[in-house]
N, C-alpha and C positions, 0 to 999 in steps of 0.2 A: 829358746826360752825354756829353763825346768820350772815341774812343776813349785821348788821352793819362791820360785821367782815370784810366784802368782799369788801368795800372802799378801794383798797390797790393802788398800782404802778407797783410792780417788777414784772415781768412776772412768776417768783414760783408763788407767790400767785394768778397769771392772772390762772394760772395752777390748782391754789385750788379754785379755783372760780369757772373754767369748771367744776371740779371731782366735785365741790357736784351740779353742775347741772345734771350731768349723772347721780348723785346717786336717784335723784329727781324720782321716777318710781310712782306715786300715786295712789291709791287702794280705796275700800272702805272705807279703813280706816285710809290712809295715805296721804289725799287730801294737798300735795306741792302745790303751785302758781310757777311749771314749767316752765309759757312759761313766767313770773315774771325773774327767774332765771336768762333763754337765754339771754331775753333783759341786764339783768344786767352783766351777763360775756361779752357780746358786748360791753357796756358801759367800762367799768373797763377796757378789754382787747383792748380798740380801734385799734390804726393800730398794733398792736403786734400779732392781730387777727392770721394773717398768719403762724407767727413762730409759735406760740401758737398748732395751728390745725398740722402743721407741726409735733411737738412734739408728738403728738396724731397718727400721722402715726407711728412713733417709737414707742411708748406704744404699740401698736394694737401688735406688734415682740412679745411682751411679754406674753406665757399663763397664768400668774397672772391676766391680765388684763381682757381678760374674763372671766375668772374662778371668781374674785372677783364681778364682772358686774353681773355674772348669780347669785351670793349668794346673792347679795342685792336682787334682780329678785326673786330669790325662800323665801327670808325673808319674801318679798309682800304677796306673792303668800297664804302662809301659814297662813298669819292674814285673809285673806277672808274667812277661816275659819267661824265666825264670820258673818254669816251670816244679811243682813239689812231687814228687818219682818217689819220695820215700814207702814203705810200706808200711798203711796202718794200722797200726798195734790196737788202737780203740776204734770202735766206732758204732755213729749216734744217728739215730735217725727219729727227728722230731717230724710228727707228722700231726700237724690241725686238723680234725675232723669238720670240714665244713669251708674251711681256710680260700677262698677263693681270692683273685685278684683284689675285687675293689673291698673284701672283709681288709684284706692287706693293708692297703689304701690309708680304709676307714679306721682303721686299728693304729695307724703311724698317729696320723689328726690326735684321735686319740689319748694317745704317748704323752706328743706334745702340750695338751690342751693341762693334761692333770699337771704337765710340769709350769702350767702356768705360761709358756709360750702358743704364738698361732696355733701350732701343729703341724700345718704343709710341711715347714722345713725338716722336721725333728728327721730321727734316724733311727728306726726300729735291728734290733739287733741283727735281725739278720737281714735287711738292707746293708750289713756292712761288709757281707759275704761277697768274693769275689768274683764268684760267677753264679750265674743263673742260666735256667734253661724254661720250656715248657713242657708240661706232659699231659699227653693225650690220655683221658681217663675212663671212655666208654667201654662197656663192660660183653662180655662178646654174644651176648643176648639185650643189651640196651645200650639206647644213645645216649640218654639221661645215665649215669648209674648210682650206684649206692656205696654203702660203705664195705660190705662183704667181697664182694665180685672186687672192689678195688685193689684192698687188703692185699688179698689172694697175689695181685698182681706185683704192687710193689713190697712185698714181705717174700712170696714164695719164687717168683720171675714169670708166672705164667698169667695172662686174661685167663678169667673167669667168668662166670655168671651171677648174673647177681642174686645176692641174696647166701649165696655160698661159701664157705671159708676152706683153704685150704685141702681143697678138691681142684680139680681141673674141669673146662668147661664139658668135657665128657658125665662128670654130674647132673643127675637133674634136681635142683630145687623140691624139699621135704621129701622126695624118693628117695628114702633109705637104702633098697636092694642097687644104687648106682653110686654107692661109696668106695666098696670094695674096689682095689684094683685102679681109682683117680687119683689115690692118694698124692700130695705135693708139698715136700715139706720146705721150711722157710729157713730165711738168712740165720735167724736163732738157732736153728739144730745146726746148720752150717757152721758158726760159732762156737758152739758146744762140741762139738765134735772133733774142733782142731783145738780145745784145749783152752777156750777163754770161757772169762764169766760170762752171764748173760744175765739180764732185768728188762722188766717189764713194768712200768710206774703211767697209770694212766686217771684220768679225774673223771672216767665212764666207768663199770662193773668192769672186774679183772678179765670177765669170759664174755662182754659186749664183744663188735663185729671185728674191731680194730684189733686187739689184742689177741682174740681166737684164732685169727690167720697165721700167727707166731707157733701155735702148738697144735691147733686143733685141725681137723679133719672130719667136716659138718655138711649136711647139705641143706640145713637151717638154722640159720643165724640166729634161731629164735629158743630154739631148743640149748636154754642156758641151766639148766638140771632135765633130771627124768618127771618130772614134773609138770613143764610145759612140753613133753613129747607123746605122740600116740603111742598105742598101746601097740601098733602092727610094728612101729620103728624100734621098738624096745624089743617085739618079739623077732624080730630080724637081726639081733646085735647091734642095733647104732648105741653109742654112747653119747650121754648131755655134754656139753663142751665144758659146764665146770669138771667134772668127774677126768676128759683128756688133758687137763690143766697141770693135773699130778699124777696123771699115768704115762700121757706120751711122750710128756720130756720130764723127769721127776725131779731132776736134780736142776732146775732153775734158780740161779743163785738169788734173784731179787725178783718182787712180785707184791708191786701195791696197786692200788685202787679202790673201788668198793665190790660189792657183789656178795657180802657174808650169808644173806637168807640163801644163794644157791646152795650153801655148800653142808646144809644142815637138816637135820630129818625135818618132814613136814609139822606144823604147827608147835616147833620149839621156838620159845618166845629168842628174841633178838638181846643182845646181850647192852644195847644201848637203848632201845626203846622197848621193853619187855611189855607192855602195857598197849602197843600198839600190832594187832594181827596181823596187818598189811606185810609187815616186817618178818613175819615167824619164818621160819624154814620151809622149801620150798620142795627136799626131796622125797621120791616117795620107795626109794631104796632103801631108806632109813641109815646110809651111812652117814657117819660125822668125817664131812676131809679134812675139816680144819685138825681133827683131832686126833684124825690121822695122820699127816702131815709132822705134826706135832714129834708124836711119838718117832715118827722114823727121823725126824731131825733132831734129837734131843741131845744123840752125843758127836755132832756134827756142830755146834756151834749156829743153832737153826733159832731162830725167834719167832712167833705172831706176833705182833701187836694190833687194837684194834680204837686205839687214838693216839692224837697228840703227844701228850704225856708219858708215853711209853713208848712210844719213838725216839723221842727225843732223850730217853734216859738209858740209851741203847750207847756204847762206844764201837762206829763201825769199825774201828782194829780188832773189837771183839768177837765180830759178825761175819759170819760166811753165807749162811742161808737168810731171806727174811720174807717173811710174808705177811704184809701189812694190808688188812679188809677195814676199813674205816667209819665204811656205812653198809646195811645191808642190799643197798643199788647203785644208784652213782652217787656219786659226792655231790655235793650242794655248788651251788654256782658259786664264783668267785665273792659275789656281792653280797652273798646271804650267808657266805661259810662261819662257821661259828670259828675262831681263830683260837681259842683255848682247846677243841676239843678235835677239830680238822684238820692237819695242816695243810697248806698251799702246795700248789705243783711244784714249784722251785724248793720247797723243803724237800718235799719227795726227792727230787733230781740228786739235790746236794748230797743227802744220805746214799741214796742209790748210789753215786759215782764214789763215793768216799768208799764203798764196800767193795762196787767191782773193782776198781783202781790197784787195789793190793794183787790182784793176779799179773806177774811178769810175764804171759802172755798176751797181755789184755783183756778187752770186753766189748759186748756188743750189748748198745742198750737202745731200747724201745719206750720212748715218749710219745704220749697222745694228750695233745689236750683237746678233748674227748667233745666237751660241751659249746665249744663253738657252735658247732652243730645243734644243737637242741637248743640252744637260744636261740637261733635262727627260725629253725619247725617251728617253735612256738611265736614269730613274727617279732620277739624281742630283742630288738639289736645293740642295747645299752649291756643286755646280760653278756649277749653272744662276743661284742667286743671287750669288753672286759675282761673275758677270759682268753682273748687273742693276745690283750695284751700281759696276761702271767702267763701266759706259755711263753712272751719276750723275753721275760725276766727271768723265766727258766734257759733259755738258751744262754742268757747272760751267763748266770752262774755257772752253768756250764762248761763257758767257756773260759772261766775263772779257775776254773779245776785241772782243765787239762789244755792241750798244745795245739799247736795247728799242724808242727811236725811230725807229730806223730796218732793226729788224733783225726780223721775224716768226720764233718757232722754235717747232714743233711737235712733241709727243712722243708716241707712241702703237705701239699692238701691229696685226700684224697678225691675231693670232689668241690665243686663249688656251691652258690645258695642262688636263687634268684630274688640278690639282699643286691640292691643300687644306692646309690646318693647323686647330690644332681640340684638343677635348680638357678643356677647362676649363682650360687651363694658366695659373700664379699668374704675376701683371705680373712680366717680366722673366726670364722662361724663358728659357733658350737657344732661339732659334728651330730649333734642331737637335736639341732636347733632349725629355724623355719627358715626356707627359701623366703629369699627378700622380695617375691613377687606372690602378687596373687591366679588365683587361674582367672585365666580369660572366657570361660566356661561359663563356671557354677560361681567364681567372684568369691572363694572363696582361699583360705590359706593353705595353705601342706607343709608338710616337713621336708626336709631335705634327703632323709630317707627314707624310701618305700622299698616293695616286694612287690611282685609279677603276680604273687596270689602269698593265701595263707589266711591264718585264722582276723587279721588284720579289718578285711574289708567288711564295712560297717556303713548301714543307713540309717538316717535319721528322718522320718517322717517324710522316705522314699527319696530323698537325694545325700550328698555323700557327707558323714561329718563334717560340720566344723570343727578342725582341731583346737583350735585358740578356746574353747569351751572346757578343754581337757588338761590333765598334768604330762605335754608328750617325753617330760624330760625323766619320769618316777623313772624306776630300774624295772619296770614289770610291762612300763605301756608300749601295746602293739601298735606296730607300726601300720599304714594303711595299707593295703594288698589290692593289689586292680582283678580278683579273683577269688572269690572267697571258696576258701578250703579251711578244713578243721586242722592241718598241718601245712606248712610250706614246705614246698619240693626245693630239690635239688636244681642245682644249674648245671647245665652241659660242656660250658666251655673248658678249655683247657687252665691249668694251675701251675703256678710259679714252682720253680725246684731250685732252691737255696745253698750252694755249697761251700765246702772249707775244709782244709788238709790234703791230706796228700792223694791225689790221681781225682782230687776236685774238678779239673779241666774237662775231663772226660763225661761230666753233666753239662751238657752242654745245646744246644739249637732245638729243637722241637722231637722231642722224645715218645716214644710209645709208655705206658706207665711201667709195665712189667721190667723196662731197662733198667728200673734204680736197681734193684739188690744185684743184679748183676755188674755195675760198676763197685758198686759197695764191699761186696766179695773179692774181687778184681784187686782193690785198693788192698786189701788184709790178707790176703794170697790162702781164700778158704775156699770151699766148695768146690765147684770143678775151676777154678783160676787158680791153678799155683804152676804152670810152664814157667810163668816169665821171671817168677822167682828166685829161680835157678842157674846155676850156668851148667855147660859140660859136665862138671867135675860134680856140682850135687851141690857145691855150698852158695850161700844166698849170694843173689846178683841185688836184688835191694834189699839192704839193712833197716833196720830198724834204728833211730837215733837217739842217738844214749840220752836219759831221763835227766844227769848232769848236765848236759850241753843244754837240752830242751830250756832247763830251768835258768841257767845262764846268762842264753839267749832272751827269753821271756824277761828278766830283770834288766838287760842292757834297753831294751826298747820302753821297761819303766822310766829309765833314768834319763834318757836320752832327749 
C-alpha cells in the first residue's frame, strides 16, 4: 500500500490507513517515516478518530492480532541481522537529564494520550531504535549519583565523582589544588580534533552539569562564573566553568542554551529582563564573554543571538559559528515557554544540525533536554514529562535531517528519579490521572503517580491529603512523595541506552556508563579508535556512504 493510496473517506480504509501504520516498526534497515504515518491516519481518519480506535479495542479480542503484530516484529528483528559496519560521519548523543525507565514509560502514555489515543500502544521515537542496552550509572563515590560524576562518564569515558566534571575520580569535589594533572577531556575535543563540527544545544544553562563535561574541567559543578567560587579557588588558578566554555575548546561551532547572567560582569542588567536583579551578571572578573566571543568571531561568520526572532532570521548556510543564550539560567519549561520569544529544543536541534551538517567531515552534537530532571526535584511530573516528550520530537527531527547510514544517534539518561506510576490503573488512564482504587488505609484517593520522597508529601490536619480536594492535573501540582524533602532525589537504577546507525550493535546487554563515548568514538574512527579503520596499506577499510546514495535510499523506503 503507498502512501497516495491512503487519501480515502470510508472509515475501512480509515482502518487500512491505521494497520499499515502499526505495521510501520522501522530497523536498521526498514527506516518508514512513522510518525509521517500517525499524522496522516489523523488527517484521513479526522473525527471518525474515535470509532476507528474503538474498533481497535475489538481487534486487540482477537489473538490473530497479536500474533500478526509480533510476526511483522520478528520479520524486523531478523533483517538486523545485517549488521551497519559503516563509519559514522555524524554523530548524536541525546541525553535526558533525569530520563529513567518508567519517565520513559510515562512519557510514551504521554505521546499517545495528546495524540488523542490510550497511549500504552503509541511509539515514542526512539522506541523505534533498534537496539537497546542498560547502563550502570553510579558514580565512583555514590550509589545514587548525580549529573556531574555521570556526564564525566559518558561524555569523557571515565567514572567519576560526583558532583565533578570532566576531572577523573582522582579529583576531589570543590578542592581546587586536585584539578591539575586529572584533567579528562571528552568525545567533543575528540571530534574537534579530527576535523568535525561540534554543538552543544541544551534547554539547562550552556555551563550546567551536563554540558560542562564536554569542555570543562571542574571540581564543582557549581562554580558556573567566578562569582559563585571562593576566594582560595580563584587564588589557586581554578577557572568558572562559563569562562572554560570559550577558553578550553574556543572554536565550538554551535552552542545554545541559557546561562547569559554567567557570562557578564556583576550587576549588569540582563538584556531581556533589565528591570529584574536576579537576572544581572554574575561575574566578578568584570569580563564580558559574550562580547568577547563576539569580537573574535566577527570575521569567521560567528553569530549571538539571544531570542526567537533572531534565530530564526539566521540562514545556517550563512553560519559557521553560533552562540545562542536565550535566558539568563535555564530556559523555561516546555509548558510555560513563551513560544514568540523561546524557541523549543527541536528548533534548536534543527538549526544546530542544519549548521553542523555543511562540514564533509561531519559532526558531533550534544543534546540535553536538561529539564526532565528539575520537573522531577520539583515533584512535578506534568512539567518533567512534557519535556520528555520534546526532547521526542527532537529526536524526530533529527532524524529527519540526517541518515542512519551514516549518522550514529544515541539516547540515554544520565540517571533516574524516584518518579513511579502504578495503581492498577484501566488501559488509557490519563497518565495524570487517579488510580481507580482507593487505599485500604486512610480510605482515601491517590494518583497514579507518586515519588519515594520530595517536596510532594503533604498533611492535612495530621493524615495524608486528599487529592480529590485539589487540581492533581494543573502543570505545577506536586505530586504526593512518601518522604518529604524540599527536593526529590535521584533514583539509583540503571537507564535505557537507545541506538541507531552504524556500529549501533555494539550498545548493547548491561553496560558500565563510561562505555558509550567509547563506542561512539569507535563508530567515527576519532580518539584513540581509528586501527580498524585502516587496512595494511593506510587507506580506509570502512567508508563513509556517499550523501547520494544515503539520500536515495532514504527516498526509496518513502516511496515504498
Amino acid at each position: 500500500m503507498h502512501l497516495t493510496d491512503a487519501f480515502i473517506q470510508s472509515d475501512l480504509q480509515c482502518i487500512q490507513a491505521i494497520n499499515f501504520y502499526l505495521s510501520c516498526v522501522p530497523g536498521e534497515s526498514n527506516p518508514q517515516p512513522c510518525e509521517q504515518l500517525c499524522w496522516l491516519c489523523l488527517i484521513i481518519c479526522g473525527q471518525r478518530c474515535k470509532h476507528v480506535f474503538l474498533w481497535f479495542v475489538e481487534q486487540e479480542k482477537d489473538p490473530g492480532f497479536w500474533k500478526e503484530w509480533a510476526q511483522r516484529t520478528l520479520k524486523n528483528a531478523l533483517n538486523l541481522q545485517d549488521l551497519n559496519k559503516n563509519v559514522a560521519k555524524n554523530i548524536i548523543l541525546f541525553l535526558g537529564d533525569g530520563m529513567g525507565v518508567p519517565t520513559v514509560t510515562a512519557a510514551r502514555i504521554l505521546k499517545g494520550q495528546l495524540n488523542g489515543q490510550n497511549g500504552e500502544e503509541t511509539q515514542l521515537e526512539m522506541d523505534k531504535f533498534p537496539y537497546v542496552a542498560l547502563s550502570k550509572t553510579y558514580n565512583t563515590n555514590a550509589q545514587v549519583p548525580d549529573s556531574a560524576g555521570t556526564a564525566t562518564a559518558y561524555l569523557c569515558g571515565v567514572k567519576a565523582n560526583e558532583g565533578t566534571v570532566g576531572v577523573s575520580a582522582a579529583a576531589v569535589k570543590s578542592q581546587c589544588n586536585t584539578t591539575r594533572g586529572n584533567e579528562v577531556t571528552s568525545i567533543l575535543k575528540w571530534a574537534k580534533d579530527a576535523g568535525k563540527s561540534v554543538g552543544i544545544v541544551t534547554t539547562t544553562r550552556v555551563n550546567h552539569a551536563t554540558p560542562s563535561a564536554a569542555y570543562a574541567h571542574c571540581v564543582d559543578r557549581d562554580w558556573y562564573s567566578d562569582g559563585e567560587m571562593p576566594d582560595e579557588a580563584l587564588q589557586n588558578g581554578c577557572k568558572d566553568i562559563a569562562r572554560q566554555l570559550f577558553e578550553n575548546i574556543p572554536d565550538i561551532d554551535v552552542i545554545m542554551g541559557g546561562g547569559r547572567r554567567s557570562m557578564y560582569p556583576r550587576n549588569t542588567p540582563d538584556v531581556e529582563y533589565p528591570g529584574e536583579k536576579k537576572h544581572n551578571g554574575t561575574r566578578k572578573d568584570g569580563r564580558n564573554l559574550v562580547g568577547e566571543w563576539t569580537d573574535r568571531m566577527k570575521d569567521k561568520r560567528g553569530y549571538y543571538v539571544w531570542n526567537k526572532k533572531d534565530l530564526f532570521s539566521l540562514n545556517p548556510n550563512n553560519v559557521d559559528y553560533l552562540l545562542g543564550l536565550f535566558e539568563p539560567a535555564d530556559l523555561p519549561y516546555e509548558l510555560e515557554r513563551n513560544k514568540e520569544t523561546d524557541p523549543s529544543l527541536t528548533e534548536m536541534v534543527d538549526v544546530a544540525i542544519k549548521i553542523l551538517q555543511k562540514n564533509e567531515r561531519g559532526f558531533y552534537l550534544l543534546v540535553e533536554g536538561g529539564r526532565i530532571d528539575h520537573g522531577h526535584h520539583d515533584g512535578k511530573a506534568k512539567q518533567a514529562l512534557h519535556e520528555a516528550v520534546e526532547m521526542d520530537r527532537a529526536i524526530t527531527r533529527a532524524g529527519l535531517l540526517t541518515s542512519i547510514y551514516d549518522t550514529l544517534t544515541v539516547v540515554t539518561a544520565d540517571h533516574s528519579h524516584v518518579f513511579s506510576f502504578g495503581g492498577y490503573t484501566h488501559r488509557g488512564n490519563s497518565i495524570f490521572g487517579l488510580a481507580p482504587i482507593i487505599s485500604d488505609i486512610d480510605q482515601k484517593p491517590f494518583t497514579s503517580i507518586l515519588y519515594g520522597n520530595g517536596p510532594g508529601f503533604k498533611l492535612v490536619n495530621g493524615a495524608r491529603e486528599n487529592v480529590s480536594t485539589v487540581d492533581f492535573k494543573q502543570n505545577n501540582y506536586q505530586a504526593q512523595a512518601a518522604v518529604p524533602l524540599s527536593m526529590e532525589t535521584h533514583g539509583g537504577e540503571d537507564v535505557a541506552i537507545f541506538s541507531k546507525g552504524p556500529m549501533a550493535h555494539l550498545l548493547h546487554g548491561v553496560q558500565e556508563q563510561h562505555y558509550i563515548p567509547h563506542v561512539m568514538a569507535y563508530a567515527a574512527c576519532i580518539g584513540q579508535n581509528k586501527d580498524h579503520c585502516r587496512t595494511n596499506s593506510g587507506s580506509p577499510f570502512l567508508s563513509h556512504i556517499s550523501p547520494t546514495l544515503a539520500l536515495l535510499l532514504s527516498v526509496k523506503w518513502l516511496l515504498c
